[in-house]
TORKOL-4160 file (C-alpha; in steps of 0.2 Angstrom, whole numbers, padded with zeros to 4 digits, m for minus):
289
<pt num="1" X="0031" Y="0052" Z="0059"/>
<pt num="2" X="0031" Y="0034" Z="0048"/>
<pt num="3" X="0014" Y="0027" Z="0044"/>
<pt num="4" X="0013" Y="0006" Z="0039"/>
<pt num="5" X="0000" Y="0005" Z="0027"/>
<pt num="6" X="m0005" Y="m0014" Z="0020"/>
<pt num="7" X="m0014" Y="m0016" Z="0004"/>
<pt num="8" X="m0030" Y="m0027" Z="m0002"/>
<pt num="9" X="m0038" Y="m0041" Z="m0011"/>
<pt num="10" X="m0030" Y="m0039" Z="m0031"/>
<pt num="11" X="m0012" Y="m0036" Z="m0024"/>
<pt num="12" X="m0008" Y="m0056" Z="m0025"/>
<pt num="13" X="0004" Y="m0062" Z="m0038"/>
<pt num="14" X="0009" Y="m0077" Z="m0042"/>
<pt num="15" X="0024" Y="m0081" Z="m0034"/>
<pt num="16" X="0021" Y="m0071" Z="m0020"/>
<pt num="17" X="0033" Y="m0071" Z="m0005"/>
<pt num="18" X="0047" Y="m0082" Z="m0011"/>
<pt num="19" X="0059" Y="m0072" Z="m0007"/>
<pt num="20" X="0053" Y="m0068" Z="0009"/>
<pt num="21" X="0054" Y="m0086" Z="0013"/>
<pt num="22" X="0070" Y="m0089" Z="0005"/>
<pt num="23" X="0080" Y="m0075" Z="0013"/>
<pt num="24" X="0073" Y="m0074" Z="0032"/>
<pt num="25" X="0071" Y="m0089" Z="0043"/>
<pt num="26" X="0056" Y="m0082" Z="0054"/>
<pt num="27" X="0048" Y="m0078" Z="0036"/>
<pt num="28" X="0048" Y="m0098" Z="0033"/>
<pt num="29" X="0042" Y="m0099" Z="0050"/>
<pt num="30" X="0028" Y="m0088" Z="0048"/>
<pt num="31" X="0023" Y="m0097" Z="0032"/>
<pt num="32" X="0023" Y="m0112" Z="0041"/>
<pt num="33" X="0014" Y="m0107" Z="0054"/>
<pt num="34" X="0000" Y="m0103" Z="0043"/>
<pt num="35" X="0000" Y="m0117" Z="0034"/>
<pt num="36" X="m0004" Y="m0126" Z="0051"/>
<pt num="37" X="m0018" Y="m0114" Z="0055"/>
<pt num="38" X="m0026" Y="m0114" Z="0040"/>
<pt num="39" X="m0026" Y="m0136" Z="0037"/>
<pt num="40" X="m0015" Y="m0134" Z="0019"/>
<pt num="41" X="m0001" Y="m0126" Z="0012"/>
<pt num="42" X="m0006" Y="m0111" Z="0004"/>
<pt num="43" X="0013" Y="m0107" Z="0004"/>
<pt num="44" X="0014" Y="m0121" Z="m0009"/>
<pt num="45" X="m0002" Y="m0109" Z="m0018"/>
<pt num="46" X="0009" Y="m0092" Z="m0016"/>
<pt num="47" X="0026" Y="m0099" Z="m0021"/>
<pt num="48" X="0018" Y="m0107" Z="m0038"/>
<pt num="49" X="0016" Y="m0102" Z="m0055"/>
<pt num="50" X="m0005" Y="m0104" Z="m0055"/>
<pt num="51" X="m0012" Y="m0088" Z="m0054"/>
<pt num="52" X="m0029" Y="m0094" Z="m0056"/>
<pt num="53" X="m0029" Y="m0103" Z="m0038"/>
<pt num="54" X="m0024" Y="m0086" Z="m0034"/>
<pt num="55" X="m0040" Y="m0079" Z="m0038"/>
<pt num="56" X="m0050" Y="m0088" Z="m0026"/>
<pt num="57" X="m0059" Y="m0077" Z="m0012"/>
<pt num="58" X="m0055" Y="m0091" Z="0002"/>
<pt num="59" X="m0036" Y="m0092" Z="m0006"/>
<pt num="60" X="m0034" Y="m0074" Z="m0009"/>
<pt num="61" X="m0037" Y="m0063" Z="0006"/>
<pt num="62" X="m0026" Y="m0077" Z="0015"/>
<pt num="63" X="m0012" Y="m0075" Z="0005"/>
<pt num="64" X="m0012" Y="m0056" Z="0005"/>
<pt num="65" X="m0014" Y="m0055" Z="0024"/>
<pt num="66" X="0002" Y="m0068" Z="0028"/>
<pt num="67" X="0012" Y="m0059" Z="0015"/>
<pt num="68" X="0009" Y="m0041" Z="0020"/>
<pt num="69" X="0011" Y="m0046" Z="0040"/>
<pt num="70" X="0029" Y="m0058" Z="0036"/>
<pt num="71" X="0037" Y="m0042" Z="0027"/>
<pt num="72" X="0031" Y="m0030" Z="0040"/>
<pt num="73" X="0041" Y="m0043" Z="0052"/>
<pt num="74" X="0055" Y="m0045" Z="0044"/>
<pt num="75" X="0060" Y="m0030" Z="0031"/>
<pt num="76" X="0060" Y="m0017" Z="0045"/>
<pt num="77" X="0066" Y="m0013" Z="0061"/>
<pt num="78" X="0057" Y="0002" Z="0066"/>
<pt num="79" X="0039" Y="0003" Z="0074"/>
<pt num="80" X="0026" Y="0014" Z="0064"/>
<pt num="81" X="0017" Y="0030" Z="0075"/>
<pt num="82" X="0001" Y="0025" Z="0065"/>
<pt num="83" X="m0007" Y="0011" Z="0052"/>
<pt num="84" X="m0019" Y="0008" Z="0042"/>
<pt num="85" X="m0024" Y="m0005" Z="0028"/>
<pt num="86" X="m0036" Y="m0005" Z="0013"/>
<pt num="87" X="m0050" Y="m0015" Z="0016"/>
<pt num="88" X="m0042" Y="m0033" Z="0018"/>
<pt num="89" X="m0027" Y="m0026" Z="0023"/>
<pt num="90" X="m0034" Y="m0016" Z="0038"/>
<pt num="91" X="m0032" Y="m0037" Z="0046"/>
<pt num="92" X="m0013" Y="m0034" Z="0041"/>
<pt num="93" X="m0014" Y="m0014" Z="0051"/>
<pt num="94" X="m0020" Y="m0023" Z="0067"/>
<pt num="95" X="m0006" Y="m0037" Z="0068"/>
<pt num="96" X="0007" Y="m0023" Z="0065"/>
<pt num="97" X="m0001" Y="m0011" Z="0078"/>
<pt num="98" X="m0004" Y="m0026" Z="0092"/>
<pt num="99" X="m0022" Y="m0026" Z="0092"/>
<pt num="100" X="m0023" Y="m0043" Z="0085"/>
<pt num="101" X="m0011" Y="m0057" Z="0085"/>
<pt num="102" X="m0004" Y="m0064" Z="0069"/>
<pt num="103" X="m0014" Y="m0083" Z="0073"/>
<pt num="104" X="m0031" Y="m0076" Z="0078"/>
<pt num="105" X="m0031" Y="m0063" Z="0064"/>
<pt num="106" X="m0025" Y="m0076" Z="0051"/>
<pt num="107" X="m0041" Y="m0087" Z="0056"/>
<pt num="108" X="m0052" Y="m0071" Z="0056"/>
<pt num="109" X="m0048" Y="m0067" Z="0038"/>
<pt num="110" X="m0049" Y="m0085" Z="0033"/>
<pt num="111" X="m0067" Y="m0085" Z="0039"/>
<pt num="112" X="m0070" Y="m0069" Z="0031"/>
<pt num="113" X="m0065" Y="m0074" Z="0016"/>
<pt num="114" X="m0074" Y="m0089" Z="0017"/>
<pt num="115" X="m0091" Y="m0077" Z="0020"/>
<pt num="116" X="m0089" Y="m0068" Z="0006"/>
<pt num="117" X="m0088" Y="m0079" Z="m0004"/>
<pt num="118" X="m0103" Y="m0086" Z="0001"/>
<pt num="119" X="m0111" Y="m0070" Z="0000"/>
<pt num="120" X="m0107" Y="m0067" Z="m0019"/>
<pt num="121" X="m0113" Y="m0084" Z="m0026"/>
<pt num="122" X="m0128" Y="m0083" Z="m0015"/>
<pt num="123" X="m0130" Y="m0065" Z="m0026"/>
<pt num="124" X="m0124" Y="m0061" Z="m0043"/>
<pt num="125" X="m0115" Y="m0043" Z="m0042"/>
<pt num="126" X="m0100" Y="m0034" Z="m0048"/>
<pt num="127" X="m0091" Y="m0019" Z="m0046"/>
<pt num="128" X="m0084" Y="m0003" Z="m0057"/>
<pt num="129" X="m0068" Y="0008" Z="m0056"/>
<pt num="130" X="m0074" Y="0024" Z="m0061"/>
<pt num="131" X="m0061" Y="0039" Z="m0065"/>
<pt num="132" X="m0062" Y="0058" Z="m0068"/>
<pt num="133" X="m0076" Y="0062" Z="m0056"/>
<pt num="134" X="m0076" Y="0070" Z="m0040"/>
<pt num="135" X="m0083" Y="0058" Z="m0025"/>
<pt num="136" X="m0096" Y="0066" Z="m0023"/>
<pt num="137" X="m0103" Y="0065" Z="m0039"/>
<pt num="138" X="m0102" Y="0046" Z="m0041"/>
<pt num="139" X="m0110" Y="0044" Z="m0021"/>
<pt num="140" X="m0125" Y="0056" Z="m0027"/>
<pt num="141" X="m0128" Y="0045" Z="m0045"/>
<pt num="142" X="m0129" Y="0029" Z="m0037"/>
<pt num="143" X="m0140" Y="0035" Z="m0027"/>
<pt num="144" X="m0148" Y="0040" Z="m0041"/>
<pt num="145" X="m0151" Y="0025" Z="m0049"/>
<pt num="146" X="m0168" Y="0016" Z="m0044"/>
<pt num="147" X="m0174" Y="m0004" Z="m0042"/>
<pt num="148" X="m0156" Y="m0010" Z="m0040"/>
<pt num="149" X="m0143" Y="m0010" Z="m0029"/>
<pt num="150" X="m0128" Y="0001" Z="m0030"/>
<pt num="151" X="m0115" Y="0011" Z="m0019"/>
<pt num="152" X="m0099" Y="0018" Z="m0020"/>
<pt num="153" X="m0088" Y="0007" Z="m0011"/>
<pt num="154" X="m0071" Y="0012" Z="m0013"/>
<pt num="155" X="m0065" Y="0032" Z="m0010"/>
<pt num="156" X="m0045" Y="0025" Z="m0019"/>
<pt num="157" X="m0039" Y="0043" Z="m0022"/>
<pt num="158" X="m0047" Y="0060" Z="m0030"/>
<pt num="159" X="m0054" Y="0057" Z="m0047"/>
<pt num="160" X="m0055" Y="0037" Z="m0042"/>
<pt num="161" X="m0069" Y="0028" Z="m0036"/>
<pt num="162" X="m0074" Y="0011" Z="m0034"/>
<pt num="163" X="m0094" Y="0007" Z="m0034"/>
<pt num="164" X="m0101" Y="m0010" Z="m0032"/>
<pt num="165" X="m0119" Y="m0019" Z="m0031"/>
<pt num="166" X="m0129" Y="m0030" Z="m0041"/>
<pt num="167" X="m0125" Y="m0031" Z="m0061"/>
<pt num="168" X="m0140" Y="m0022" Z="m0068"/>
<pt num="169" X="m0136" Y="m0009" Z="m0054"/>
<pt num="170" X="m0118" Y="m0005" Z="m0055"/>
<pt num="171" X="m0121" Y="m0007" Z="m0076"/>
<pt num="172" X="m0135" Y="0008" Z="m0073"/>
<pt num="173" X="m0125" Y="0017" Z="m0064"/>
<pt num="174" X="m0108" Y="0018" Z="m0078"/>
<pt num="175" X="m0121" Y="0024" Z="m0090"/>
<pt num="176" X="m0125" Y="0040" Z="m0079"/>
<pt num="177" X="m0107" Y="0041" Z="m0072"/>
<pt num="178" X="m0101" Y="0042" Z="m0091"/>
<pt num="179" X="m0116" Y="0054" Z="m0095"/>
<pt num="180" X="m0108" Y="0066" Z="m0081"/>
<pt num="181" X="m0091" Y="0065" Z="m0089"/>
<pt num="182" X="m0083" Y="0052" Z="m0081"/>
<pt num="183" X="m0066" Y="0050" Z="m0092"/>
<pt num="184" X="m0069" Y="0028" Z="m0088"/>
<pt num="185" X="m0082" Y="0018" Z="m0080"/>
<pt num="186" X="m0077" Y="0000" Z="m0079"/>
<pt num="187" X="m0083" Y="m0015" Z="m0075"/>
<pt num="188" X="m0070" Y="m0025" Z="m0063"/>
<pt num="189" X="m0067" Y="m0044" Z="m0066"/>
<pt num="190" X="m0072" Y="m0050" Z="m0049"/>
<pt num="191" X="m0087" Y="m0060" Z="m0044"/>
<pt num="192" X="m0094" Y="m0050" Z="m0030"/>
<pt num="193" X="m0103" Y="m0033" Z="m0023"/>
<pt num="194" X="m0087" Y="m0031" Z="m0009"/>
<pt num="195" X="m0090" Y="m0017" Z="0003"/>
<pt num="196" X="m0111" Y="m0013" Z="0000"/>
<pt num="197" X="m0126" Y="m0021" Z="0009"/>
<pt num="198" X="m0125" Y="m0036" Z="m0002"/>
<pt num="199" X="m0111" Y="m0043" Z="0008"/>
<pt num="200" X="m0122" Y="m0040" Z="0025"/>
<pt num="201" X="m0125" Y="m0060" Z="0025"/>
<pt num="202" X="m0104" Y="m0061" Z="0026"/>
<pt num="203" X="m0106" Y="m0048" Z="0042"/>
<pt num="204" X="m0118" Y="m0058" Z="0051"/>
<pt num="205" X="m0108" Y="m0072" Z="0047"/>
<pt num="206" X="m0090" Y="m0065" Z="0053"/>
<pt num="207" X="m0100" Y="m0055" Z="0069"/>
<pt num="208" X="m0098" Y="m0071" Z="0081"/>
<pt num="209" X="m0080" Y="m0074" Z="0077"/>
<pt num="210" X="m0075" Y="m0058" Z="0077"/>
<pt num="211" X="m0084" Y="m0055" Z="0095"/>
<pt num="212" X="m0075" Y="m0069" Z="0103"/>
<pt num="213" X="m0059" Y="m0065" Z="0096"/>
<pt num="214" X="m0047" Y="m0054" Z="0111"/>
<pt num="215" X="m0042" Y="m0037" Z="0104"/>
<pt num="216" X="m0028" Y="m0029" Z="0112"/>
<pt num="217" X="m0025" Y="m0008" Z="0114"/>
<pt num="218" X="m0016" Y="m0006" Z="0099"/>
<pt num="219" X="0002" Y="0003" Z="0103"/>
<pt num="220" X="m0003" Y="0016" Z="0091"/>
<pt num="221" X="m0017" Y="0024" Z="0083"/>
<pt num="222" X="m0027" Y="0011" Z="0068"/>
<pt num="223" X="m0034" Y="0022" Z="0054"/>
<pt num="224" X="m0049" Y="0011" Z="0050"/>
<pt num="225" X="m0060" Y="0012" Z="0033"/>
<pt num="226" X="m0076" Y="0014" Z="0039"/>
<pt num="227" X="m0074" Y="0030" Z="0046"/>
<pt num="228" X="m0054" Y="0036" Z="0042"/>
<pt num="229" X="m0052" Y="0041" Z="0058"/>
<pt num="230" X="m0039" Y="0034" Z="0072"/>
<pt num="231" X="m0044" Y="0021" Z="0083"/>
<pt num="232" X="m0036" Y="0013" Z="0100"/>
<pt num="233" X="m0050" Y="0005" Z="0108"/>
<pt num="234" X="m0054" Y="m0012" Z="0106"/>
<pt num="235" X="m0072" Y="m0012" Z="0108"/>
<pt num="236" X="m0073" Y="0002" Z="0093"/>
<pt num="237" X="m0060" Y="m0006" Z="0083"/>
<pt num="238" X="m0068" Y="m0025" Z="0082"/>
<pt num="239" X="m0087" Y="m0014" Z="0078"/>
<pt num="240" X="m0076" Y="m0004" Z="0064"/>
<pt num="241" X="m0070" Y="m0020" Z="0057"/>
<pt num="242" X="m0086" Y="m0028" Z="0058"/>
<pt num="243" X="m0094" Y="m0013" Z="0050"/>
<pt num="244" X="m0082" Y="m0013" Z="0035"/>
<pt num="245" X="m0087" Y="m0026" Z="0024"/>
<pt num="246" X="m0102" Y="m0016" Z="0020"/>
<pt num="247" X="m0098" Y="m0001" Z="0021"/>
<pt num="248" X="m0085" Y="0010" Z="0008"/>
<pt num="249" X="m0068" Y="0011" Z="0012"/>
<pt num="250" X="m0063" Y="0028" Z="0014"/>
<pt num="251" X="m0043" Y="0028" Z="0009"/>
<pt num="252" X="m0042" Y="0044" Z="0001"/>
<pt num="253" X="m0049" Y="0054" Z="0020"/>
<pt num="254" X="m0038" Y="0040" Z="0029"/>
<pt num="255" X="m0024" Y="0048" Z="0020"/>
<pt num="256" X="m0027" Y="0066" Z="0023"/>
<pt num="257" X="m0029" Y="0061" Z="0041"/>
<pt num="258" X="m0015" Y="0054" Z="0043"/>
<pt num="259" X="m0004" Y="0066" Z="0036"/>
<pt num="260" X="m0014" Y="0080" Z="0046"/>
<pt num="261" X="m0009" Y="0070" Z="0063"/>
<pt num="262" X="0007" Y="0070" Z="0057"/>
<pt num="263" X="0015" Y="0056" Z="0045"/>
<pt num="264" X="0028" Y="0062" Z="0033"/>
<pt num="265" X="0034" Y="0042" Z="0029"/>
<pt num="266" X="0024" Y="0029" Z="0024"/>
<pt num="267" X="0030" Y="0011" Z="0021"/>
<pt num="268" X="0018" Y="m0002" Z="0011"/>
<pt num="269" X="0022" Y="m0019" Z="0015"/>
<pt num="270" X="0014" Y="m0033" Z="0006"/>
<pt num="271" X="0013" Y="m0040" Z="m0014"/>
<pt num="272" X="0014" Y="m0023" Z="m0026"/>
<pt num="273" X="0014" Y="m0006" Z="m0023"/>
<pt num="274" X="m0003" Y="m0001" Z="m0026"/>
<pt num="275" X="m0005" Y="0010" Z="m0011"/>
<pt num="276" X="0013" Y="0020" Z="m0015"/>
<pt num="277" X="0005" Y="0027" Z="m0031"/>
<pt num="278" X="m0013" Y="0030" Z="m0021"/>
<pt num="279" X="m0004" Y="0039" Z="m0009"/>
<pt num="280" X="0008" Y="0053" Z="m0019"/>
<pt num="281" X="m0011" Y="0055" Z="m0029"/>
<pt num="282" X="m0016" Y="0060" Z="m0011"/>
<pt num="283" X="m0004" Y="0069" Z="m0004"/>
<pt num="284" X="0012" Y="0072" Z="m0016"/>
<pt num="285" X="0024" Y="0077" Z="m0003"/>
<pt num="286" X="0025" Y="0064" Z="0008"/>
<pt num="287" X="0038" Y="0051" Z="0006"/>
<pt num="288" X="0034" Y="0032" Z="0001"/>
<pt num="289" X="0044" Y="0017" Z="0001"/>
């Protein structure tokens, strides 16, 4: 069975999707069609040579999204048995599997985007990549550490967490994590506490949009991160997605699920390969591309 998976935030490069819209005429399109929906030409933003604008929340999570939906569109012919997307790219997951249309879910990850970044300058935070422990070990020291916010937010592959929350938080917590033998625990250069209670202002921000937008029964199974288990109801699938920008994303259990329920191929589509290597970390026989 073929699994399309669709990466995240911190996949954009600059220069981005060029080819796509070079070489395929519904790409240019697409593109186009986005730049209507979103009032400027982020195109003009992904086809440059600035990678700072790049790095912008409200220019980012944009640019990811119409990439990774464009080369689903156009750089294949078949139709996947399940899907999934890490965190940001669960809005990419949802297009390809029919629950959301590529216009309403553009707008919904524009006003996401948009919340977070609100979020993170109304709260200074961070987050850490920590390597060598066992998930468990880096949920149960968090939890450990006292007067300051911190969680694990990312579950990327065995031996790699994520954990996010406010500086002096996460910074408590790489102390004890490295005390416990983590082989790295390291700050991240990004502004903000994605995925933990600090982005709950973003949530109830995003709730009214994501409410009135129509979801449609997906034609197959969406993994989703808060829970890694498949979804096709619509009612679930808008709550899930709600739910997920604070709560952790659970990639490595999506993984395991979907090979369990069958996937032997899965294709990433979107900037990088991030997810290829995640995935043979997971599960090694499995084919990528």
């Amino acid at each position: 069975m073929k699994a399309f998976v669709f990466p995240g935030q911190g996949a954009q490069y600059a220069g981005m999707g060029k080819d796509l819209y070079d070489a395929y005429p519904l790409a240019r399109d697409m593109f186009e069609q986005a730049n209507d929906i979103l009032g400027f030409r982020i195109s003009d933003l992904m086809f440059g040579s600035d990678s700072e604008s790049l790095r912008q929340t409200a220019v980012t999570q944009p640019a990811v999204f119409i990439h990774s939906v464009i080369a689903s569109k156009v750089m294949t012919i078949i139709q996947p048995d399940m899907v999934a997307g890490h965190s940001l790219g669960e809005y990419s997951a949802l297009v390809a599997s029919g629950c959301l249309s590529y216009e309403d879910a553009l707008l919904l990850v524009s006003k996401r985007a948009h919340a977070m970044q609100k979020a993170c300058e109304a709260q200074e935070s961070t987050m850490a990549a920590v390597l060598g422990l066992p998930d468990e070990k880096v949920d149960e020291i968090c939890q450990r550490v006292q007067g300051h916010s911190v969680v694990a937010a990312n579950f990327n592959c065995p031996g790699q967490v994520v954990i996010s929350g406010t500086i002096e938080g996460v910074e408590q917590a790489c102390v004890l994590l490295k005390e416990a033998g983590a082989k790295r625990a390291l700050r991240l250069q990004v502004g903000g506490a994605f995925h933990s209670p600090l982005m709950q202002p973003a949530a109830d921000e995003l709730n009214e949009a994501i409410l009135n937008t129509e979801f449609h029964t997906p034609h197959c199974p969406v993994y989703q991160n808060v829970n890694a288990y498949p979804q096709t109801e619509p009612d679930a699938i808008r709550q899930n997605l709600l739910a997920q920008l604070t709560a952790p994303v659970r990639w490595t259990q999506t993984i395991k699920n979907m090979v369990l329920d069958g996937a032997t191929e899965f294709y990433e589509f979107g900037p990088g390969d991030v997810l290829k290597g995640l995935i043979k970390k997971i599960s090694p026989d499995v084919t990528v591309g």
